[in-house]
C-alpha positions as CSV (number, residue, x, y, z in Angstrom):
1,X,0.0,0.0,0.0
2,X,1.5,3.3,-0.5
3,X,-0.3,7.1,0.0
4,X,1.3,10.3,-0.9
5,X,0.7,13.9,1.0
6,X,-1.3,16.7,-0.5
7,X,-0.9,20.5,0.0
8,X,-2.6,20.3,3.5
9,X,-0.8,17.5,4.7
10,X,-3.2,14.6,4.5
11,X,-2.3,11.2,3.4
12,X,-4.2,9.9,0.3
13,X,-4.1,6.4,-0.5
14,X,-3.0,6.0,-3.8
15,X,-3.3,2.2,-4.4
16,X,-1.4,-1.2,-3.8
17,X,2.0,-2.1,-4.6
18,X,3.4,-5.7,-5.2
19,X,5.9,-6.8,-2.7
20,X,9.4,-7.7,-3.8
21,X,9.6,-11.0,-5.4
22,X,11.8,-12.5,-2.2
23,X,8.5,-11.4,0.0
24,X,5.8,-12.9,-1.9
25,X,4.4,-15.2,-0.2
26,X,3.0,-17.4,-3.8
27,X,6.2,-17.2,-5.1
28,X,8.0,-18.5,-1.9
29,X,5.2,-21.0,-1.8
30,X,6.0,-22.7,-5.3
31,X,9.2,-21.9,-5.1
32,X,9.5,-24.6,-1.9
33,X,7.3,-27.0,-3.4
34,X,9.9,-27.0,-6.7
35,X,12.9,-27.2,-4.7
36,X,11.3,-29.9,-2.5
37,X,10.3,-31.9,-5.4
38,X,13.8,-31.3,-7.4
39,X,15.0,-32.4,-4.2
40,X,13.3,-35.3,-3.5
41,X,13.6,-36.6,-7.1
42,X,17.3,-35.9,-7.0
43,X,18.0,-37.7,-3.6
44,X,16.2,-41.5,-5.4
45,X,18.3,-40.3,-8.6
46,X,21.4,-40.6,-7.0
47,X,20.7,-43.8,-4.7
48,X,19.7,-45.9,-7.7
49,X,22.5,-44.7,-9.9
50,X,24.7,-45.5,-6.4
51,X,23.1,-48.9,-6.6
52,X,23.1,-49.2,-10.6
53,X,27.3,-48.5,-10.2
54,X,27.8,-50.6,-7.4
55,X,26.4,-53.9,-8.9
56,X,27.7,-53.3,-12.2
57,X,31.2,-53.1,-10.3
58,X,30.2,-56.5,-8.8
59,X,29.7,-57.4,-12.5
60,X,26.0,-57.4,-12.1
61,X,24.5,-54.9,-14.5
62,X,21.0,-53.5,-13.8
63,X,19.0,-54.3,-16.8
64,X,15.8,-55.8,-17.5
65,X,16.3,-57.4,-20.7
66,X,16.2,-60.7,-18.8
67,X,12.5,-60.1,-19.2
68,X,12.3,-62.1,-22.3
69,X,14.5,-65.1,-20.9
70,X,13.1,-68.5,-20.1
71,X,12.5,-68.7,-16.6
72,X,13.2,-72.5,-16.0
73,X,11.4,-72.2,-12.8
74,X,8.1,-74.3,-11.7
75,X,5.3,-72.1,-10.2
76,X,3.0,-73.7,-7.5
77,X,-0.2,-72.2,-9.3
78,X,-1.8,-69.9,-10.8
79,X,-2.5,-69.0,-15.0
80,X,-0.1,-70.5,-17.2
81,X,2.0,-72.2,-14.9
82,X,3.3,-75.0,-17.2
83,X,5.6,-74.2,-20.4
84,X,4.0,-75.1,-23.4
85,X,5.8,-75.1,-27.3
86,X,3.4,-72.0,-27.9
87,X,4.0,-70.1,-25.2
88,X,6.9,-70.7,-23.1
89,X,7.0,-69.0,-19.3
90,X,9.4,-66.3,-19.6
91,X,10.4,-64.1,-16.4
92,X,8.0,-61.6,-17.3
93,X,5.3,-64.3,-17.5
94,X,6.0,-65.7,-14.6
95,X,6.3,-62.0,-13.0
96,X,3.2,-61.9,-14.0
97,X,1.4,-64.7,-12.9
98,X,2.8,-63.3,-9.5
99,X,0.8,-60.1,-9.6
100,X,-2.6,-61.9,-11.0
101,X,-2.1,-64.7,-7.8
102,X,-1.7,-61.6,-5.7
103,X,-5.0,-59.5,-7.2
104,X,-7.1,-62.8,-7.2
105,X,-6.1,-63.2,-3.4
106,X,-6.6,-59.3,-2.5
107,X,-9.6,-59.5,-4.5
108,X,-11.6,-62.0,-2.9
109,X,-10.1,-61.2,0.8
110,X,-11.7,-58.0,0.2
111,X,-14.7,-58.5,-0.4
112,X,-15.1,-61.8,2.6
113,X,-13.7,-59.4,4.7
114,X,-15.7,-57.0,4.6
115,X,-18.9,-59.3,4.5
116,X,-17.5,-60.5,7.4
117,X,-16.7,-57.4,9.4
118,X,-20.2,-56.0,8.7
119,X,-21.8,-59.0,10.1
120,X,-19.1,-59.4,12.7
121,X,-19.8,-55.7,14.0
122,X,-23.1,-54.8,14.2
123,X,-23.7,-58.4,16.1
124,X,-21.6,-56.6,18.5
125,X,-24.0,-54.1,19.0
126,X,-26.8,-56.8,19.1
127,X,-28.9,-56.9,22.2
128,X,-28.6,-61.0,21.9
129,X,-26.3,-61.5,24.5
130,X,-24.5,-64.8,23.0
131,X,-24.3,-63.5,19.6
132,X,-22.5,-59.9,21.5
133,X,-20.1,-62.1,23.5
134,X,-18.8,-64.4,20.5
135,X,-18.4,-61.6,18.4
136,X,-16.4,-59.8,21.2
137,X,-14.3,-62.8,21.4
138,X,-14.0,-62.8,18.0
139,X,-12.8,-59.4,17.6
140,X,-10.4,-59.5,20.4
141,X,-8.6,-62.7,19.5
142,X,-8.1,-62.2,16.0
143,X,-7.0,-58.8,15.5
144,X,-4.0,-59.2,19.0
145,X,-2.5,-62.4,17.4
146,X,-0.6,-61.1,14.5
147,X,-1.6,-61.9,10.9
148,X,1.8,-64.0,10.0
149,X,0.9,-65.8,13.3
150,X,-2.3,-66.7,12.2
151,X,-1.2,-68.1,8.2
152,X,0.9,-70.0,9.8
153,X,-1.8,-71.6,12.2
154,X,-3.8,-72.0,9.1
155,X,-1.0,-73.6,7.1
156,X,-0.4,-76.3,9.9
157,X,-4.4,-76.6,10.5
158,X,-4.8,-77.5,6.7
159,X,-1.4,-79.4,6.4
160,X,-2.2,-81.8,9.2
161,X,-5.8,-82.8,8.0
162,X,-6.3,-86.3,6.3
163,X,-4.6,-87.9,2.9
164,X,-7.0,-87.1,0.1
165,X,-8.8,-90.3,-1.2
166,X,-12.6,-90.5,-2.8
167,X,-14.3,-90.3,0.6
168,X,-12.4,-87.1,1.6
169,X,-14.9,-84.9,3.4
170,X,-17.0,-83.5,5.1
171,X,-19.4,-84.1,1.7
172,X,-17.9,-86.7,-0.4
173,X,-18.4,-85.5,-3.9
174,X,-19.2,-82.1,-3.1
175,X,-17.0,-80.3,-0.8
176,X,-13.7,-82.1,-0.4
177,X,-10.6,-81.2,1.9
178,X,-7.4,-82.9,2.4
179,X,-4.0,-82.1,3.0
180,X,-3.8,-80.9,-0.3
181,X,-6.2,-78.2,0.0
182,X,-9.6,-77.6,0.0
183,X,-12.2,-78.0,-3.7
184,X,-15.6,-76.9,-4.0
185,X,-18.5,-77.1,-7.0
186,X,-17.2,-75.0,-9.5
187,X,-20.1,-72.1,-11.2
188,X,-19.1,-70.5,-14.3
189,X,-20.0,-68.6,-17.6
190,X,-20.6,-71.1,-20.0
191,X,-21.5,-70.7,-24.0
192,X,-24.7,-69.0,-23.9
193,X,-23.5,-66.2,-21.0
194,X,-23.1,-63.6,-23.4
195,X,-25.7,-63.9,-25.6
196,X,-27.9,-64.3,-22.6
197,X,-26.5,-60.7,-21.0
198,X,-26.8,-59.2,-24.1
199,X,-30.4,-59.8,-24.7
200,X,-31.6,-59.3,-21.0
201,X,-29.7,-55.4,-21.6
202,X,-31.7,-55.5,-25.1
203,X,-35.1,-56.1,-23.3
204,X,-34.3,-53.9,-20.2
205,X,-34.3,-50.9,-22.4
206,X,-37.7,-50.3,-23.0
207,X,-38.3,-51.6,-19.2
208,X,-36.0,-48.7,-18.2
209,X,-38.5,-45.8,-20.0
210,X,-41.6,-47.5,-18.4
211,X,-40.2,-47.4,-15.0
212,X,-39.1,-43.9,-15.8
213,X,-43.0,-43.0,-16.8
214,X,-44.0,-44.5,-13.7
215,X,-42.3,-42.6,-11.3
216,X,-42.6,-39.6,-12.9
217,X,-46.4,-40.0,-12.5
218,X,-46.4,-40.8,-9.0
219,X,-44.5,-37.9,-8.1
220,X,-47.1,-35.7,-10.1
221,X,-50.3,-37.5,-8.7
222,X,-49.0,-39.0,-5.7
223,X,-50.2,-42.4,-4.5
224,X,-47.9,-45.9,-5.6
225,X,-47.4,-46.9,-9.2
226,X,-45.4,-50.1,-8.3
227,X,-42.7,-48.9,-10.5
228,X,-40.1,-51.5,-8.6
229,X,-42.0,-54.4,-8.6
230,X,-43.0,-53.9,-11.8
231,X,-39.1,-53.7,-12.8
232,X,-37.9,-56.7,-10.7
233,X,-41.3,-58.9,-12.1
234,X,-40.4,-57.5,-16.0
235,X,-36.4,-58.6,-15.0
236,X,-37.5,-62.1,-13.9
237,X,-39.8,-62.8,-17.2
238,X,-37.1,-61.3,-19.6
239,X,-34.1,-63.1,-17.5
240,X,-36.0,-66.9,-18.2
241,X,-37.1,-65.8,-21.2
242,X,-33.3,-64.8,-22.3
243,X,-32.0,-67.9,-20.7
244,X,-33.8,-70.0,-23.2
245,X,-34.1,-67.8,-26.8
246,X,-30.6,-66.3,-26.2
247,X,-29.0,-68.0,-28.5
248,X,-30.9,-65.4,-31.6
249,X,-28.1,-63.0,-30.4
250,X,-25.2,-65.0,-32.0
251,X,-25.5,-62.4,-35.2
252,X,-23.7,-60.3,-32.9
253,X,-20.6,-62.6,-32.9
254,X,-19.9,-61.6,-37.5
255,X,-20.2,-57.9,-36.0
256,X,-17.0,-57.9,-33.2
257,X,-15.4,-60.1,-35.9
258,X,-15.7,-57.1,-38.0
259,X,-14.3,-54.9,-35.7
260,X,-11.8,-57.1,-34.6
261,X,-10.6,-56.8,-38.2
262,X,-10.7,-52.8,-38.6
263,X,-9.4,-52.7,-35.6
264,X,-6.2,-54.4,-36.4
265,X,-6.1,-52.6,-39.7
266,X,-5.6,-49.0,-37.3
267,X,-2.4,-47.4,-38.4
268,X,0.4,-47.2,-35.3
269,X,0.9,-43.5,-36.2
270,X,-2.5,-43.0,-36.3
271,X,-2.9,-44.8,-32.6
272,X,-0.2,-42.2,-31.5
273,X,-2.0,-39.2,-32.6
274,X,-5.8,-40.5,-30.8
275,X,-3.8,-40.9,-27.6
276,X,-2.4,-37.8,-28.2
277,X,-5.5,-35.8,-28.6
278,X,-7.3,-38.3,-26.3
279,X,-4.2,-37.2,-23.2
280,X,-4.7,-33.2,-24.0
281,X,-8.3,-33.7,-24.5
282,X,-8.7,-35.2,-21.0
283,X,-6.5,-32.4,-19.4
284,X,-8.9,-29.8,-20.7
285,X,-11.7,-31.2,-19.9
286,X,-10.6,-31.9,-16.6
287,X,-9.5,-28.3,-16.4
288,X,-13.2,-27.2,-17.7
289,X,-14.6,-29.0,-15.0
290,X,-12.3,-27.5,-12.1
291,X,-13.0,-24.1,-13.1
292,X,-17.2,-24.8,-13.5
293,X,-16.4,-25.8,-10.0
294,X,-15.5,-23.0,-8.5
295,X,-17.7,-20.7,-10.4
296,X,-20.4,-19.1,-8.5
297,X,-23.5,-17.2,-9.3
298,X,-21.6,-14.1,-9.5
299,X,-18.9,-15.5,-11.8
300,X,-15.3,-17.3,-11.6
301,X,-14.4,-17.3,-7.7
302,X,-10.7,-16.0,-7.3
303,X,-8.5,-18.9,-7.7
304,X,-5.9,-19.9,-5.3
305,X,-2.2,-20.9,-5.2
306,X,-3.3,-24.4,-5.0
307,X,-5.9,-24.3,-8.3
308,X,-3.3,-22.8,-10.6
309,X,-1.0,-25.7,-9.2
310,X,-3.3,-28.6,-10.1
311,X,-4.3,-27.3,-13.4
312,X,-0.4,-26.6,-14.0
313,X,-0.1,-30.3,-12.8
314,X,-3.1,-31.6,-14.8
315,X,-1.7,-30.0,-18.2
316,X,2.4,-30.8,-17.6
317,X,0.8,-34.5,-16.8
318,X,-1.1,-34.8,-20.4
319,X,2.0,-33.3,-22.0
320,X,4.6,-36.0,-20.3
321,X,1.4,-38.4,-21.8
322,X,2.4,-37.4,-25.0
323,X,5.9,-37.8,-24.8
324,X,5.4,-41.2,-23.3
325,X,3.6,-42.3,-26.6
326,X,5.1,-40.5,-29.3
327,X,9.0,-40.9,-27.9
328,X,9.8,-42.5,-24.9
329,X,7.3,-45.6,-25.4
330,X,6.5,-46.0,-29.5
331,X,5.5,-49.4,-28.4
332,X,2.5,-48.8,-26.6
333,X,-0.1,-47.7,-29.6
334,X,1.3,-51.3,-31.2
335,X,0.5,-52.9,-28.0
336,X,-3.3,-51.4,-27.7
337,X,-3.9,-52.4,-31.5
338,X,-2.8,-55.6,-31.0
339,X,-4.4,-56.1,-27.5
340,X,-8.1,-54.6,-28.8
341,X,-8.2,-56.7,-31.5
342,X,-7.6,-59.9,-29.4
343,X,-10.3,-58.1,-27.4
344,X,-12.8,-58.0,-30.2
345,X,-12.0,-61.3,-31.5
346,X,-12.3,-62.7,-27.7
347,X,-15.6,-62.0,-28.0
348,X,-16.9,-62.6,-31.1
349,X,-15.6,-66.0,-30.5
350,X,-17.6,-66.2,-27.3
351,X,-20.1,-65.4,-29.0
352,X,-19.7,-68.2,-31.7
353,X,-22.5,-70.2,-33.8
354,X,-24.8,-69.9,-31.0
355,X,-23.9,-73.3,-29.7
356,X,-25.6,-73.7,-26.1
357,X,-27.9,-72.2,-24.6
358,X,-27.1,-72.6,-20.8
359,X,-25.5,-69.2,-19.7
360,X,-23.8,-70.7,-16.3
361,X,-23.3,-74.2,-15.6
362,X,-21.4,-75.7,-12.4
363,X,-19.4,-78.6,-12.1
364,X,-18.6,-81.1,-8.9
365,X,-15.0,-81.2,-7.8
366,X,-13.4,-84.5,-9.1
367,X,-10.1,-86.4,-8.2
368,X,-7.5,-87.4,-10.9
369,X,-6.3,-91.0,-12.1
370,X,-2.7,-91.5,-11.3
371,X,0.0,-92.7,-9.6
372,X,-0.6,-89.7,-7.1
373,X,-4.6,-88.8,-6.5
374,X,-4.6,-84.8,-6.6
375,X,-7.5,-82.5,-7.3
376,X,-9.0,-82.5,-11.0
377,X,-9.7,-79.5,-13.0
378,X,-13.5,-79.1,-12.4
379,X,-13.7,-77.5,-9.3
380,X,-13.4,-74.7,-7.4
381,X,-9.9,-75.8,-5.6
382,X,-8.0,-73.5,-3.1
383,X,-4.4,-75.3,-2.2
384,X,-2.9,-75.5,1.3
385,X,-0.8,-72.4,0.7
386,X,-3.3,-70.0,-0.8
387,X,-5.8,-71.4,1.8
388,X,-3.6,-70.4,4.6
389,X,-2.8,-67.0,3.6
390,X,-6.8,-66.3,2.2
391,X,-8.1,-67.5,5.7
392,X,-5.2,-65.4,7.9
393,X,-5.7,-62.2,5.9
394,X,-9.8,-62.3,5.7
395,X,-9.9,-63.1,9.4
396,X,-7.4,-60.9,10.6
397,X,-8.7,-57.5,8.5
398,X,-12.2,-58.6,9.3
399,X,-11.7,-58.0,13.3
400,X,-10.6,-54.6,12.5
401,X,-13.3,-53.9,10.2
402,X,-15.4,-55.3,12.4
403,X,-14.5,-52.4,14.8
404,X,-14.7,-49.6,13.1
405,X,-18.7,-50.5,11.5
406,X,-19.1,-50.8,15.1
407,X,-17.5,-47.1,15.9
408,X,-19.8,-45.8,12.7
409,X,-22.8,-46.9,14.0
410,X,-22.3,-45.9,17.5
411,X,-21.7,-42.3,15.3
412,X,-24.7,-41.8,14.5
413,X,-26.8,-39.6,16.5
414,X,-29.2,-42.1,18.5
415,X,-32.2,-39.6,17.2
416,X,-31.6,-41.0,13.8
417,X,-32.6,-44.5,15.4
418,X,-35.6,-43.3,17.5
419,X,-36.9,-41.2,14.5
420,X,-37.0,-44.5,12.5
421,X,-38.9,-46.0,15.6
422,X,-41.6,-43.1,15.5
423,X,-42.1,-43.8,11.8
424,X,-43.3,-47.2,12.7
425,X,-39.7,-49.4,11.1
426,X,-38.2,-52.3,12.9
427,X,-34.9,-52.5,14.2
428,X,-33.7,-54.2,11.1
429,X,-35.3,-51.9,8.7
430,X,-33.8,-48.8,10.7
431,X,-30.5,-49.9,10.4
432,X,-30.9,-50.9,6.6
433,X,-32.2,-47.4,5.6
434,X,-31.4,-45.3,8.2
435,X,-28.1,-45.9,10.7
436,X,-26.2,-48.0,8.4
437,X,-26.3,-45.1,5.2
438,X,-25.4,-42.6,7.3
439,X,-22.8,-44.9,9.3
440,X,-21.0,-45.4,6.0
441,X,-19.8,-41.7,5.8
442,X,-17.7,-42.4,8.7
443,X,-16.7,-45.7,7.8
444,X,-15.4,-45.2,4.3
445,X,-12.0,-43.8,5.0
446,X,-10.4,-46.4,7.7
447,X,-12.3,-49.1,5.6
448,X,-9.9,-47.8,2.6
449,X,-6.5,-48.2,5.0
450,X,-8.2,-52.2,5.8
451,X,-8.3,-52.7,1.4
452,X,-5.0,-51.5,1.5
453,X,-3.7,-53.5,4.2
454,X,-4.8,-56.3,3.0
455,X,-3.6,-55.9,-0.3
456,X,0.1,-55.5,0.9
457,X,-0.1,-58.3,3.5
458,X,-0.5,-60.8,0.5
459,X,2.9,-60.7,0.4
460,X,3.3,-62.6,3.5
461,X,2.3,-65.6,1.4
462,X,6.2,-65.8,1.0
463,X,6.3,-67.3,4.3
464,X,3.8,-70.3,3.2
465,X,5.0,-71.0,-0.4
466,X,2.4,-69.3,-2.5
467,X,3.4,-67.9,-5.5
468,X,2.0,-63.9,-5.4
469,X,5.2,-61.2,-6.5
470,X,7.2,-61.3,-3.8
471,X,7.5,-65.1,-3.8
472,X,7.6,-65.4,-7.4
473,X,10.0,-62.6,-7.8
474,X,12.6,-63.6,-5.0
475,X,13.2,-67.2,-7.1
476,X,14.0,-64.5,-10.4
477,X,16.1,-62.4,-9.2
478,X,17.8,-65.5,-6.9
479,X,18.3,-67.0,-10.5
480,X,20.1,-64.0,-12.1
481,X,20.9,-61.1,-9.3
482,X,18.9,-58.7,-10.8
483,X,17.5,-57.8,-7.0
484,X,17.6,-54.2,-8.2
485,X,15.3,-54.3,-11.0
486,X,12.7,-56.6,-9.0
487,X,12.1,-54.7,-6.4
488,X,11.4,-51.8,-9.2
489,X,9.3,-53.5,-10.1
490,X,7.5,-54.4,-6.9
491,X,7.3,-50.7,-6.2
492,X,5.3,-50.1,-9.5
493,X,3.1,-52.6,-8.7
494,X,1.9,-52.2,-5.6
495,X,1.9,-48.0,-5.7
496,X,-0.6,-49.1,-8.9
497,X,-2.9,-51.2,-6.7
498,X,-3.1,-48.5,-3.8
499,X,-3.9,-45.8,-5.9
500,X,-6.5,-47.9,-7.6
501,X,-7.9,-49.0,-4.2
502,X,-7.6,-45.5,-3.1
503,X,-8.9,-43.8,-6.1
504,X,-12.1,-46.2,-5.5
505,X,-12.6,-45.9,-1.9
506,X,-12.1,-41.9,-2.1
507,X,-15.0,-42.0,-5.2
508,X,-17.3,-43.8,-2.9
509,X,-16.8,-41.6,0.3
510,X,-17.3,-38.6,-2.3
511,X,-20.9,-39.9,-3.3
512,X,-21.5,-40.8,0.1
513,X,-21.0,-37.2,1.5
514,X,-23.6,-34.5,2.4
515,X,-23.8,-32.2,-0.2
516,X,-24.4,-28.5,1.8
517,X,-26.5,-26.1,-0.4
């Protein structure tokens, strides 16, 4: 601010005056964040190219051209395990046979876990004394005895049950475990699956503008149009109707063969410039969408520091996008042609001649002829080692999940519940449509740290013998000392599956907040 003095010695404001570059306070501010960054960057620069020198001293040159090598190794499970003339396992297959082991666990331990924790903690809160007390116990066992403790247990429960024979149990024929693991009845998509979605999505279109009519006219006139049960009655007719006729839809099987083949045709250079455009495109209109954000009735709001510094982010992001395609990975438009038209010719295969009609079919676990009886391929079979490490993980993250739906319920105001109570619901309807929505705002974030946890902890399966990343790549880089480059690889991987899981969980707590007018 600065004022100059007039002929009668008054001060008059004559305006504002920027401060010196060394005391602004947005310079200063980006000006740390740069040199933290630079920094940062600088200080993992120099300890892998510390590393890189070390080892190549040792005569162990950081590479990963060994990708492409045989890997001469035998996997314990998981896809493509055995070597085949038309597709050999290579380290990168095997590499990756680690990460799909370790999403298929994660997965699934997710989703039992938090089927269990949900059960496990509003029965804490359940006036049934018995079903209060075991889920205490429950709770408070499982989540003091730590998780590596507890595969373990598992792995020398399961390891010390009975040789497998044809009267393994409990139900012969049906569920079988053994030493060897543990096989169920098998349910999967058969021929007709995708003709039979395809038709019920065909039929639910017109379903979908009824419905819409409906409620539109019960909010006008008022009263109950039955637009739900009319949906979930026109779902059920269309469903056994598709699950007979759905072979008519196989004409749609010529049509992804057609674009299987134009697909494939796509020049590479061409596939550069659509990621191109597709990479800036996104940035603007990511950009578009920040700005509609913070524009109010009276126009733009004044932007801070911070929103200049995520659109700066957002555009340098697109443009390093760019690079990554056009220069530094040519590769990659070569790699989506080829993958989207094994894509499109996937399904037009699945879709076929129409041949079957059944869209899922199931299959009873059966025991192989052989010197050795082992488990056949039709069912559902979980070995020792991956049923150690599923049943340690689900039961140990479930305890703690279990606590904190039990801190988000007791959350919510106890008005909530005794409103519900005036309105004339039962308990169980009150905590369906009332405590448990509203408990779910509080839950969401520590439930995101439990998905993440678990996710990491699948590499405990190390300590039993199943083959998920770690395990898989400690026996490559054992084989050609490339420790460096694994464990590069391991970081990749798992940062990918915690944003992912993070990106998720922070989408769902979004939708799930109070929007203040």
């Amino acid at each position: 601010m600065t004022s100059q003095t007039d002929d009668s010695g008054t001060a008059v404001f004559t305006g504002h005056t920027r401060p010196p570059i060394w005391r602004n306070t947005s310079v200063l501010k980006w000006l740390v964040q740069i040199v933290v960054l630079v920094a940062v960057l600088a200080v993992f620069w120099f300890l892998a190219a510390q590393a890189r020198t070390n080892l190549s001293a040792k005569g162990i040159p950081v590479s990963y051209d060994w990708l492409d090598e045989p890997a001469n190794i035998q996997l314990g499970e998981g896809i493509q395990t055995v070597d085949t003339e038309e597709r050999r396992l290579t380290m990168s297959r095997a590499l990756w046979v680690g990460m799909v082991n370790t999403l298929r666990i994660a997965s699934i331990g997710i989703i039992v876990s938090t089927i269990i924790g949900i059960a496990v903690g509003i029965a804490r809160l359940s006036k049934n004394w018995l079903a209060r007390k075991v889920s205490s116990i429950y709770v408070e066992t499982l989540r003091n005895v730590p998780v590596l403790v507890q595969i373990i247990l598992w792995l020398a429960i399961l390891g010390s049950l009975g040789k497998l024979t044809a009267d393994s149990g409990p139900i012969p024929g049906w569920v079988i475990v053994s030493q060897k693991g543990i096989s169920l009845p098998r349910v999967f998509l058969a021929d007709g699956f995708y003709q039979f979605v395809s038709m019920v999505l065909v039929a639910m279109v017109p379903v979908w503008f009824v419905r819409r009519s409906l409620k539109r006219r019960q909010d006008r006139e008022g009263g109950n149009t039955h637009a739900t049960g009319f949906t979930l009655a026109a779902l059920a007719v269309i469903a056994v109707v598709a699950w007979f006729a759905n072979p008519v839809m196989a004409f749609l099987g010529p049509i992804f063969g057609s674009v299987e083949s134009a697909w494939g045709s796509i020049p590479q250079g061409l596939m550069q410039l659509l990621l191109s455009v597709a990479a800036l495109g996104g940035a603007v209109l990511w950009i578009r969408r920040f700005l509609d954000s913070r524009r109010t009735p009276a126009g733009l709001a004044k932007l801070i520091d911070d929103d200049w510094f995520r659109m700066i982010f957002a555009v340098v992001a697109s443009l390093l996008a760019v690079l990554v395609v056009v220069r530094g990975w040519p590769g990659l438009s070569s790699w989506i042609i080829n993958s989207g038209s094994d894509l499109f010719g996937v399904i037009a295969d699945k879709f076929g001649d129409g041949r079957g009609s059944r869209p899922i079919d199931a299959m009873r676990p059966t025991l192989s002829e052989g010197r050795f009886v082992n488990y056949g391929p039709t069912g559902l079979t979980m070995t020792v080692f991956y049923a150690s490490l599923f049943f340690g993980l689900v039961f140990y993250t479930s305890s703690f999940i279990a606590e904190i739906v039990r801190g988000g319920i007791l959350a919510v105001p106890a008005g909530q519940s005794e409103a519900a109570a005036a309105l004339g619901l039962s308990r169980g309807q009150a905590l369906r449509k009332v405590v448990l929505p509203q408990a779910f705002r509080v839950v969401m974030p520590p439930l995101g740290n439990q998905y993440l946890n678990i996710t990491k902890n699948t590499s405990l399966g190390i300590a039993v013998g199943f083959s998920e990343i770690v395990q898989v790549g400690q026996t490559v880089y054992n084989k050609n000392s490339q420790t460096l480059a694994v464990f590069s690889i391991y970081m990749v991987f798992y940062l990918a599956c915690s944003l992912t899981i993070s990106s998720v969980v922070n989408t769902i707590n979004r939708r799930l907040a109070i929007v203040e007018r």
